[in-house]
Every structure is written in structure tokens, then in C-alpha cells.
C-alpha positions as CSV (number, residue, x, y, z in Angstrom):
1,X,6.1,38.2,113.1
2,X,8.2,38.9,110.3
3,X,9.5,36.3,107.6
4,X,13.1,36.6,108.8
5,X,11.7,36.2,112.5
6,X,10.0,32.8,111.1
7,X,12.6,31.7,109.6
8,X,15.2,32.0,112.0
9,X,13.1,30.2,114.6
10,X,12.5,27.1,112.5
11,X,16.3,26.9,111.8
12,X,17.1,27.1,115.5
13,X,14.6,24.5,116.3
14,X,15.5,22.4,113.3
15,X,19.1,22.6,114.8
16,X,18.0,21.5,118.5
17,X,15.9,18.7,117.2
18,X,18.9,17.2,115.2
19,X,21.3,18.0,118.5
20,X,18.8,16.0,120.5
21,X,18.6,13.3,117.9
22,X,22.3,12.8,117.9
23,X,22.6,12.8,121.8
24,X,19.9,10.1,121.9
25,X,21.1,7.8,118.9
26,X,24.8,8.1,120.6
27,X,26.3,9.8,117.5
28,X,26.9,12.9,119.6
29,X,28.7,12.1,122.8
30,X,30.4,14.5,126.0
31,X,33.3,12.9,127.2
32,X,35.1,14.3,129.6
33,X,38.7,14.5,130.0
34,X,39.9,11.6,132.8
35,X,42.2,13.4,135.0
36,X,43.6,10.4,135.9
37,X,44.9,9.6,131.9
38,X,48.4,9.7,132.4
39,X,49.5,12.0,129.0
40,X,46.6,14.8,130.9
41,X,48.8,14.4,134.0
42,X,52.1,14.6,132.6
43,X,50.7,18.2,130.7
44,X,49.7,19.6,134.0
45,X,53.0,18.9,135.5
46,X,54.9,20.4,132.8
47,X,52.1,23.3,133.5
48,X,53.0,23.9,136.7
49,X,57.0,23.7,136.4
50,X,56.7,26.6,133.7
51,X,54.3,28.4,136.1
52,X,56.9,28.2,138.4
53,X,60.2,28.8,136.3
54,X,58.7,31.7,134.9
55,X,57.0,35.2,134.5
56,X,52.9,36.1,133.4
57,X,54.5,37.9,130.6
58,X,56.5,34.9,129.9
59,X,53.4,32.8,130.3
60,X,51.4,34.3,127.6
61,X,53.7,34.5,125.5
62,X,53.5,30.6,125.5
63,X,50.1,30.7,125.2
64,X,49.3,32.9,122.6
65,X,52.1,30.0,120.6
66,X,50.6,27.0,121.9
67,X,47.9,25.1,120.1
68,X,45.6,22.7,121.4
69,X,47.1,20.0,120.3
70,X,50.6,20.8,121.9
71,X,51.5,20.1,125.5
72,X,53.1,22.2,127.7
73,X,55.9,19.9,127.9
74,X,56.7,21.0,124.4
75,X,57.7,24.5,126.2
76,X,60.1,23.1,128.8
């Protein structure tokens, strides 16, 4: 193996050790998103109205705008 090949398998391992370090300790954590939280629900209503008010081409056109952080609601 080659120096670069080396080194690039110590970094990836380096990084899976500290990923599995941080899952374990609690500092890295998945939570998923509870459908039943009621500011997801209202977004997926407001998602489906504008699905059915209007066009793909309008559709994307929204999406490419939208940011996570926005709602569809914002759109209405």
C-alpha cells in the first residue's frame, strides 16, 4: 500500500471510532421526526392543499425557494 492509501484508511477509521464514541456516550443522538407533533402535521397539510391547488411546474418552483426551515404553509 501506498502512503496516501494509509493514510486515508487511518482517517476513515479515526472518524468511525469517534462516531461510535459519540453514539455510545449519548452526545450523538437520531431522533426521528414524531409525526404526531402537531407543527409536522400542520406542514403536511399545507403540503397537500398546494399539491392540490396547483401544477408540478408550480410545485418546483416552490421547492427550489423553500428552505428547510420554512413550512409549506408559508406558500399558501
Amino acid at each position: 500500500m501506498n502512503k496516501n492509501t494509509k493514510t486515508t484508511i487511518i482517517i476513515l477509521s479515526s472518524l468511525v471510532a469517534l462516531i461510535g464514541i459519540g453514539i455510545a456516550t449519548g452526545f450523538i443522538t437520531f431522533n426521528p421526526i414524531d409525526k404526531s407533533k402537531s407543527s409536522y402535521a400542520k406542514d403536511q397539510q399545507c403540503f397537500e392543499e398546494l399539491k392540490a391547488k396547483l401544477t408540478s411546474e408550480e410545485m418546483m418552483e416552490i421547492m427550489k425557494k423553500k428552505t428547510i426551515t420554512q413550512s409549506h404553509c408559508d406558500f399558501l
